[in-house]
C-alpha positions as CSV (number, residue, x, y, z in Angstrom):
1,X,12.3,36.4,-14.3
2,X,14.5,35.2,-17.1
3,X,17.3,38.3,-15.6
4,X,16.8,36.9,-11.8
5,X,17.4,33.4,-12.6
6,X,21.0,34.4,-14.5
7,X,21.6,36.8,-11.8
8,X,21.4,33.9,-9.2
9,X,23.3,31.5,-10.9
10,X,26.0,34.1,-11.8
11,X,26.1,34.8,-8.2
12,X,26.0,31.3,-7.3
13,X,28.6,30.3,-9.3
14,X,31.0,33.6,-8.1
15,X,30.3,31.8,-4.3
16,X,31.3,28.3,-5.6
17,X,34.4,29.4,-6.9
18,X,35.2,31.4,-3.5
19,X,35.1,27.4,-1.9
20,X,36.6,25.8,-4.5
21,X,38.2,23.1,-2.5
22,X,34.5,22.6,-0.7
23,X,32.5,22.8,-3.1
24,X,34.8,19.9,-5.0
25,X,34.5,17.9,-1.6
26,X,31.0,18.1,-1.9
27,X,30.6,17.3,-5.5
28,X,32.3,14.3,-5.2
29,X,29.5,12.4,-3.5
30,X,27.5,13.3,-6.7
31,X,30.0,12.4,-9.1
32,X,30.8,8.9,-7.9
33,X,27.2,8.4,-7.0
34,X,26.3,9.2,-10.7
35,X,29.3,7.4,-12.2
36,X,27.8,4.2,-9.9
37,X,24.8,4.6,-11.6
38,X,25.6,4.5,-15.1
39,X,28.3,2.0,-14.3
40,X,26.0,-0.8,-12.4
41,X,23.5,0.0,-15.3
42,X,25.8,-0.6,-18.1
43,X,27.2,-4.0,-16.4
44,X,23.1,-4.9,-15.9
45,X,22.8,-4.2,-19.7
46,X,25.5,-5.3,-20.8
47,X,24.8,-8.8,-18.8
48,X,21.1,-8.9,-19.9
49,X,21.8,-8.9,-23.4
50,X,24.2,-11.7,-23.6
51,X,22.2,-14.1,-21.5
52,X,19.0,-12.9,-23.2
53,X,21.4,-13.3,-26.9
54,X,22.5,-16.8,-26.0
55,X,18.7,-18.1,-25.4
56,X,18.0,-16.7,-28.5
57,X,20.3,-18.5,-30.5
58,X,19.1,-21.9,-28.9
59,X,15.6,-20.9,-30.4
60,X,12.7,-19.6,-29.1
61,X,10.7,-22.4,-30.7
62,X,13.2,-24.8,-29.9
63,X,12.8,-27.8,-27.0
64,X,16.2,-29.7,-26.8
65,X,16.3,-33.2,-24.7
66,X,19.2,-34.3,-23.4
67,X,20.0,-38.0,-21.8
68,X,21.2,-37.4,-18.4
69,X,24.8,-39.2,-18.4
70,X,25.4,-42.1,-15.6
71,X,28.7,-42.1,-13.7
72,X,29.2,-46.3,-13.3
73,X,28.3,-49.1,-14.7
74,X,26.0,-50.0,-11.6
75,X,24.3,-46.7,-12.4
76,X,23.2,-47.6,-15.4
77,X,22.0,-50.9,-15.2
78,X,19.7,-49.7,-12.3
79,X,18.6,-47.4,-14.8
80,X,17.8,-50.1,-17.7
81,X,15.7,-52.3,-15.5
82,X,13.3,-49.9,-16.3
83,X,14.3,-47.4,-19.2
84,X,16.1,-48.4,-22.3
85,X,17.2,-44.5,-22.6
86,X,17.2,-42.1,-25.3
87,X,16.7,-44.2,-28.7
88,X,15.8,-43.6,-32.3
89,X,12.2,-45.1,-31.0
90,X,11.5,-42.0,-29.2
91,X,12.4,-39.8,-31.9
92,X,9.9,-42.2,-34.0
93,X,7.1,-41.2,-31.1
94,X,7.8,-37.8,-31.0
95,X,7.4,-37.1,-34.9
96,X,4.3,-39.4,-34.8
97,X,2.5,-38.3,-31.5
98,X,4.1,-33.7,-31.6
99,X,1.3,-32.0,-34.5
100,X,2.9,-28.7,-33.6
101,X,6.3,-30.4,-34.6
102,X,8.1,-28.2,-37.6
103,X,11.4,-30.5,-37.6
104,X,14.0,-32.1,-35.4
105,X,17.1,-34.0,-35.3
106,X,18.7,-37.0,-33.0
107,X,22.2,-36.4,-31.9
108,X,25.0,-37.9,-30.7
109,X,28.8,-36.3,-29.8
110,X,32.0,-38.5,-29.9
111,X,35.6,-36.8,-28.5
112,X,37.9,-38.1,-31.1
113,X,41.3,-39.8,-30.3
114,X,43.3,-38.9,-33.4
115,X,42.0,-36.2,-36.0
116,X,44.4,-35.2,-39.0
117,X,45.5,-32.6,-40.0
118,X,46.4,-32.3,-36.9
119,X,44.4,-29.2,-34.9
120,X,47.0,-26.2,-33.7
121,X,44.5,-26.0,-31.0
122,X,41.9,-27.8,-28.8
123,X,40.9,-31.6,-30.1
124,X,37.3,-30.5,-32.2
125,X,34.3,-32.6,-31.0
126,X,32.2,-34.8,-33.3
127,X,28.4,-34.1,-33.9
128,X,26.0,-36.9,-35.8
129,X,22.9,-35.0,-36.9
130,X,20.2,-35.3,-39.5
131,X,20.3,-31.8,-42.0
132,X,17.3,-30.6,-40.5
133,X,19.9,-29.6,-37.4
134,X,20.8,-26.7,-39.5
135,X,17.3,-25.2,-39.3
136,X,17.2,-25.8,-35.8
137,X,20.0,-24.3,-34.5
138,X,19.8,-21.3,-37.9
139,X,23.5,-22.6,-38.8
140,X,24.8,-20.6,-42.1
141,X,27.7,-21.9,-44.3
142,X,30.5,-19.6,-44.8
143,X,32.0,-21.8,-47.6
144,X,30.2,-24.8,-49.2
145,X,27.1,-26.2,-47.4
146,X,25.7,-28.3,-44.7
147,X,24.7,-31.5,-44.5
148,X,22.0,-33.0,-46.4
149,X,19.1,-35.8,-46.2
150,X,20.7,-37.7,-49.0
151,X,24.5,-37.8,-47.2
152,X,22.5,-39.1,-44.3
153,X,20.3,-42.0,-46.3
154,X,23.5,-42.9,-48.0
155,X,25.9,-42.8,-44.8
156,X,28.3,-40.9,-46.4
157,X,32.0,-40.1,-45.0
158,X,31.5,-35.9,-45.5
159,X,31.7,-33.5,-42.8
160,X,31.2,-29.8,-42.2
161,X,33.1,-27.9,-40.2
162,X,32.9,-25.4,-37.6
163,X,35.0,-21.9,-38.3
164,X,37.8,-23.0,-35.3
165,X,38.3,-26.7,-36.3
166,X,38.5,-25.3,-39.8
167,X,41.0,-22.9,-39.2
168,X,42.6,-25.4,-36.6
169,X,43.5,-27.9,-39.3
170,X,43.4,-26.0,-42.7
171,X,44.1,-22.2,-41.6
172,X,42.6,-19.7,-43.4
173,X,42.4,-20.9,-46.9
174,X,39.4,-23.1,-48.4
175,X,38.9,-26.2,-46.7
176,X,35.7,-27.1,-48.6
177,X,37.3,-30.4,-50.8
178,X,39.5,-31.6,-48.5
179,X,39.6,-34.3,-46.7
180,X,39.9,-34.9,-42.5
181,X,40.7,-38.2,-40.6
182,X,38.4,-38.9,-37.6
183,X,39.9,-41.7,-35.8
184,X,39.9,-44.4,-38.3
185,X,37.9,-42.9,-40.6
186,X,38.6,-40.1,-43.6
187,X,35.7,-37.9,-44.3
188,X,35.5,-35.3,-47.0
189,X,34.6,-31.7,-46.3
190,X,31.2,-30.2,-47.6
191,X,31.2,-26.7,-46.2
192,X,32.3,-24.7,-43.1
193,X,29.9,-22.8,-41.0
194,X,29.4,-19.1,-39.8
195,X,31.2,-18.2,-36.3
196,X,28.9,-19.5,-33.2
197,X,28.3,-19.0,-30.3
198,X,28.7,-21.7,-27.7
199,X,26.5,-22.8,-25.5
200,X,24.9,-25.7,-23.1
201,X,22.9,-28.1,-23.2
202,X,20.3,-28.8,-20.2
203,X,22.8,-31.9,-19.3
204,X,25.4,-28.8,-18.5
205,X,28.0,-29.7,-21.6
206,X,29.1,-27.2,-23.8
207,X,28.2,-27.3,-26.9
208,X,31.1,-25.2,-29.0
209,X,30.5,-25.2,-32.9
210,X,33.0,-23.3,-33.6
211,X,35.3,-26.3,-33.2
212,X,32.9,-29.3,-34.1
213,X,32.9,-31.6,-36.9
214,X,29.4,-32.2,-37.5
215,X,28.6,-35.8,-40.0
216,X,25.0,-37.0,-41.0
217,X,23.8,-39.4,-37.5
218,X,23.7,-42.2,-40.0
219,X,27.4,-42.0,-40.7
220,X,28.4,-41.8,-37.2
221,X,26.3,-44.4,-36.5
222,X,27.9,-47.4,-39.1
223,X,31.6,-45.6,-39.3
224,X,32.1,-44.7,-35.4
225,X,32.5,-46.7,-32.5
226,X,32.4,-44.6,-29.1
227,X,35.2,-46.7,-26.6
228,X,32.4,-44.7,-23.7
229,X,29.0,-45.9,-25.4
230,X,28.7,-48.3,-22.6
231,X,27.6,-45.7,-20.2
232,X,25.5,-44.0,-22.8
233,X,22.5,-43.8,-24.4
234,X,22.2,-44.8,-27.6
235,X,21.2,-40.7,-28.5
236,X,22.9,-38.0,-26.6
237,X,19.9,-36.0,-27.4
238,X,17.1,-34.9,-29.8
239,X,16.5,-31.1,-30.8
240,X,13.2,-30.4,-31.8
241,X,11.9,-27.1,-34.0
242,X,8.1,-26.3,-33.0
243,X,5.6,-24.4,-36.0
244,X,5.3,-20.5,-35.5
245,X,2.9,-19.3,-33.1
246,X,3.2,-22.4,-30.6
247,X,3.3,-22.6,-27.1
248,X,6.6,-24.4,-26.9
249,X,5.9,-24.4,-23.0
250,X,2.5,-26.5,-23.3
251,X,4.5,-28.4,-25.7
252,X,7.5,-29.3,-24.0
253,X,5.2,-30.8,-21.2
254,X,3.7,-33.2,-24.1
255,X,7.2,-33.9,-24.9
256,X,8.0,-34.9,-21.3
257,X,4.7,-36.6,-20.5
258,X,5.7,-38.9,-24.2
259,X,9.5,-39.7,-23.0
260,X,8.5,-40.2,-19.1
261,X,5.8,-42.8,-20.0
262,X,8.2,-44.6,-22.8
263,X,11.1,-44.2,-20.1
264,X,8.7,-45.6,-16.8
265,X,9.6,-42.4,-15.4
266,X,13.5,-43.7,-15.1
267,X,14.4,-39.6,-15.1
268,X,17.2,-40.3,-17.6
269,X,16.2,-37.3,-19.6
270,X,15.9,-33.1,-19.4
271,X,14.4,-30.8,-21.2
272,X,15.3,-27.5,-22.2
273,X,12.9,-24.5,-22.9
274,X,14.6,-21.6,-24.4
275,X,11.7,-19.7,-24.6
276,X,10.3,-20.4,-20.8
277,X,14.3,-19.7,-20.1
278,X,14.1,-16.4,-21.7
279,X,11.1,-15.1,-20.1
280,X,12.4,-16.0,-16.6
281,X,16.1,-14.3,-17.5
282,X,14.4,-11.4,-18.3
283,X,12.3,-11.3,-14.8
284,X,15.6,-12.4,-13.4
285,X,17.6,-9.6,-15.0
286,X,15.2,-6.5,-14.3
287,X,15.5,-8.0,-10.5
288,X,19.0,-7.8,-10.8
289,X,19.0,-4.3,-12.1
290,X,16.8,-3.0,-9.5
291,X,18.7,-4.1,-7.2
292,X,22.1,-2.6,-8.0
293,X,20.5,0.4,-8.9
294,X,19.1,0.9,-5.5
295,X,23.1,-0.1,-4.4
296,X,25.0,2.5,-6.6
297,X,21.9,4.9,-5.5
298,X,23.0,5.4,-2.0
299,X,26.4,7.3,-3.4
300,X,23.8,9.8,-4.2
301,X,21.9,10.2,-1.7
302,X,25.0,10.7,0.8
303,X,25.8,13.1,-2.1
304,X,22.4,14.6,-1.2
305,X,23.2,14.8,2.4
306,X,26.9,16.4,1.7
307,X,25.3,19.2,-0.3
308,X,22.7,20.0,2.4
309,X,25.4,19.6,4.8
310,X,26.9,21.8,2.9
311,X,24.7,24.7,2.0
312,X,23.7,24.7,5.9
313,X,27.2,25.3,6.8
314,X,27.3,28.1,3.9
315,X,24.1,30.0,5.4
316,X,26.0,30.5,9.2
317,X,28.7,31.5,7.3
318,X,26.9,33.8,5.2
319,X,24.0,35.0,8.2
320,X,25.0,38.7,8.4
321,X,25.4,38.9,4.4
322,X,21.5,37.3,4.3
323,X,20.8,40.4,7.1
324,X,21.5,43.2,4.8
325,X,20.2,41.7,1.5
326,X,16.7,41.4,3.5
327,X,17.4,45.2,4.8
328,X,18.3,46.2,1.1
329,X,15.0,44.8,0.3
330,X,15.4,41.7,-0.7
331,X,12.5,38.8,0.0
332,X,12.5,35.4,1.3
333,X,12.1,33.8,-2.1
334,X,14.8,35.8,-3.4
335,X,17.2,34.0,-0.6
336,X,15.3,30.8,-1.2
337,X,16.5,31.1,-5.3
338,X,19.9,31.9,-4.2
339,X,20.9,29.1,-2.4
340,X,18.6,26.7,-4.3
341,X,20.3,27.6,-7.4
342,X,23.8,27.2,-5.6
343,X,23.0,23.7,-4.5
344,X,21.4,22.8,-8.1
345,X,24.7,24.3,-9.5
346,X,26.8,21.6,-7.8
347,X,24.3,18.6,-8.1
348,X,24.7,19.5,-11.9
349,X,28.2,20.3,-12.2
350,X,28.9,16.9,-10.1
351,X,26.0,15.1,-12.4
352,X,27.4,16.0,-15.3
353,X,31.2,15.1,-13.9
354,X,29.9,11.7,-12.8
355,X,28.4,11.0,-16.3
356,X,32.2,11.3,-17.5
357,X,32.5,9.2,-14.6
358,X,30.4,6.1,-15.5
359,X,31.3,5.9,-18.9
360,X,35.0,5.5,-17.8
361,X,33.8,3.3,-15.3
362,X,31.8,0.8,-17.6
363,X,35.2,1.2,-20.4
364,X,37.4,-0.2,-17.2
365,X,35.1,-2.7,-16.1
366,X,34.8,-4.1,-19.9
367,X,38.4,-4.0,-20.2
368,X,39.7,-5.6,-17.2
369,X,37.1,-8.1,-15.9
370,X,36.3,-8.9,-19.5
371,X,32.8,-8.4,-19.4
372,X,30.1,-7.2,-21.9
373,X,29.3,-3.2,-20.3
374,X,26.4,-1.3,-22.4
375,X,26.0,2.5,-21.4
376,X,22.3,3.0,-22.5
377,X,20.8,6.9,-23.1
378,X,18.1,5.8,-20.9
379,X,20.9,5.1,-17.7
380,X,22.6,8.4,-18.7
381,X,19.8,10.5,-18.4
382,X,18.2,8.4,-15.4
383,X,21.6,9.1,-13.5
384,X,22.0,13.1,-14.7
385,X,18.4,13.7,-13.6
386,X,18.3,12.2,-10.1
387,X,21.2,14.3,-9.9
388,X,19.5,17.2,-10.3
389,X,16.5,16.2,-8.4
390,X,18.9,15.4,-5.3
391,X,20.4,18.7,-5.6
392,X,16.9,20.6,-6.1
393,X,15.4,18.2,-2.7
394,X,18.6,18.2,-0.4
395,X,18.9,21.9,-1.3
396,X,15.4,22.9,0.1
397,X,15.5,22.9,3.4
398,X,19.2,24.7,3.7
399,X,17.3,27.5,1.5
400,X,14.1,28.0,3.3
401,X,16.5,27.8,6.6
402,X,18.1,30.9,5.1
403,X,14.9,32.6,4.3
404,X,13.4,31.9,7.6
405,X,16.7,33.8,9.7
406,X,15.4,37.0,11.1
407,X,17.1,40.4,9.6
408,X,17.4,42.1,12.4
409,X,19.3,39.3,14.4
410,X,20.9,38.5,10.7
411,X,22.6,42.1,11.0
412,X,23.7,41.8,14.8
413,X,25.1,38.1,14.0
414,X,29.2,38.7,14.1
């Protein structure tokens, strides 16, 4: 058995090379179906673990509110007839009223109008938070430290600084000890944190801490004036941390059902799930794989069809030869193997081509559109083997087509 199969593919691949320009043709279909494959996958991957990275890092236990911003003046005093906003009295209700509630901090953001040193680079925002905003948002110092309970209770002018606005104003040496001027204001430096990663809010800002001065809420709130406060709440939002093992969905509709009966159900708030935002992005994403998957997996089957196509055209070609192997002896499934294994041969050959392919593909795709590509084992294999099937199934019929022709009008056929 072992002699016939080496046999066949020995003689399959002595036919192939007789057609080498045909035989290329028809791999072609294989290879770019293959190299689609891999290279839809890798961009699905790729994709999928950056959105499913960035929820992540907002917390799975975390619920983040937001005040929703007002555009005019008339805007908002519709809105106060009824709500007074986001205030420090609903972050007294939520830590009275949440049992499930680990921690959580207020926050408001300022843009500055004069920061010095100056920054080489973008303006850095300003952050009040309480200290209990590192836990939250699992923020690690890469020089000095955060900001603590007592800065806040004694509204002291210290800062930390995210890695850009640190870099911005004091390059790369130690900026720990020195001193930065917000506006009006000089504030020493505590610590600067670990590179972040930005992200948004559910009011659509971004949040970058990478170039953010973060202070303690209480400082901003007795040494900062915001010229734009008159359009805002008096918290731009609060981030809360839930205990382990909650069900930060259940939770987050307590949350609401709190702020919507303290508000009159003004709507001047949102509220952010990570986790409920991380289950859906994964249904989303597996959606969104299927789906190009089933795109790129057309290339193969018109690769399919060109190596029927093909084989069939091979068999009229090869009719008489087929005759005098049957006279010699030879059965059907003999002629069945022969031109099965010559269709597997460049379903393979093509497969393992188009796996060269793909990974070029995803390495061009990263590299020019600038996006996150991840060529998984899983996609390889997935790609090589439908390859192969496609060449075993497409190959069938042209085989038992072969084995069916009649020898004696084989021999006569000119």
């Amino acid at each position: 058995m072992r002699l016939n199969i080496l046999s066949d593919f020995a003689e399959a691949l002595g036919n192939l090379r007789a057609q080498k320009t045909r035989t290329l043709l028809t791999a072609l279909g294989i290879v770019f179906g293959v190299g689609s494959v891999i290279g839809m996958l890798s961009i699905g991957a790729g994709a999928r673990e950056q959105s499913l990275q960035f929820i992540e890092r907002l917390g799975v236990r975390n619920i983040l509110v937001d005040s929703r911003p007002v555009s005019t003046q008339e805007e908002l005093q519709q809105r106060r007839r009824v709500s007074p906003g986001l205030t420090d009295r609903d972050v007294r209700v939520l830590e009275a009223n949440i049992d499930s509630l680990e921690t959580l901090s207020p926050r408001r953001f300022l843009h500055p109008s004069r920061v010095l040193p100056k920054p080489t680079g973008t303006m850095p925002e300003m952050y009040g938070v309480r200290a209990s905003y590192e836990t939250i948002h699992d923020l690690h110092p890469n020089e000095g430290r955060f900001l603590s309970a007592e800065d806040d209770a004694a509204s002291a002018a210290v800062c930390a600084l995210g890695l850009n606005a640190k870099i911005g104003m004091f390059g790369y040496g130690r900026a720990e000890g020195n001193y930065v001027k917000v506006n009006d204001t000089w504030l020493r430096v505590v610590g600067v944190l670990a590179e972040q990663v930005a992200d948004s809010g559910a009011s659509g800002r971004v949040v970058d801490r990478n170039n953010a001065i973060f202070i303690p809420i209480n400082t901003f709130r007795y040494r900062f004036w915001d010229t734009s406060s008159f359009l805002k709440d008096d918290l731009d939002g609060v981030d809360l941390k839930l205990k382990p093992g909650v069900d930060s969905v259940a939770v987050a509709k307590i949350v609401t059902a709190i702020l919507a009966s303290a508000h009159r159900d003004a709507e001047d708030f949102s509220v952010t799930i990570p986790a409920a935002l991380l289950a859906q992005q994964k249904r989303t994403q597996t959606i969104f794989t299927y789906v190009m998957v089933a795109i790129a997996a057309i290339s193969l089957l018109v690769g399919g069809i060109g190596i029927m196509n093909i084989v069939l055209a091979t068999v009229m070609e090869r009719t008489r030869e087929i005759g005098i192997r049957r006279a010699m002896g030879a059965r059907r499934t003999d002629i069945v193997r022969q031109f099965l294994t010559e269709s597997v041969v460049i379903s393979v050959a093509g497969g393992l081509l188009g796996v060269g392919c793909g990974v070029f593909l995803s390495w061009a795709i990263a590299q020019v559109a600038e996006w996150k590509t991840i060529v998984t084992t899983t996609s390889v294999l997935v790609a090589f083997g439908v390859s192969a099937i496609v060449g075993v199934v497409f190959g069938i019929y042209p085989a038992m087509k072969a084995a069916s022709i009649d020898p004696i009008e084989a021999l006569r056929y000119e």
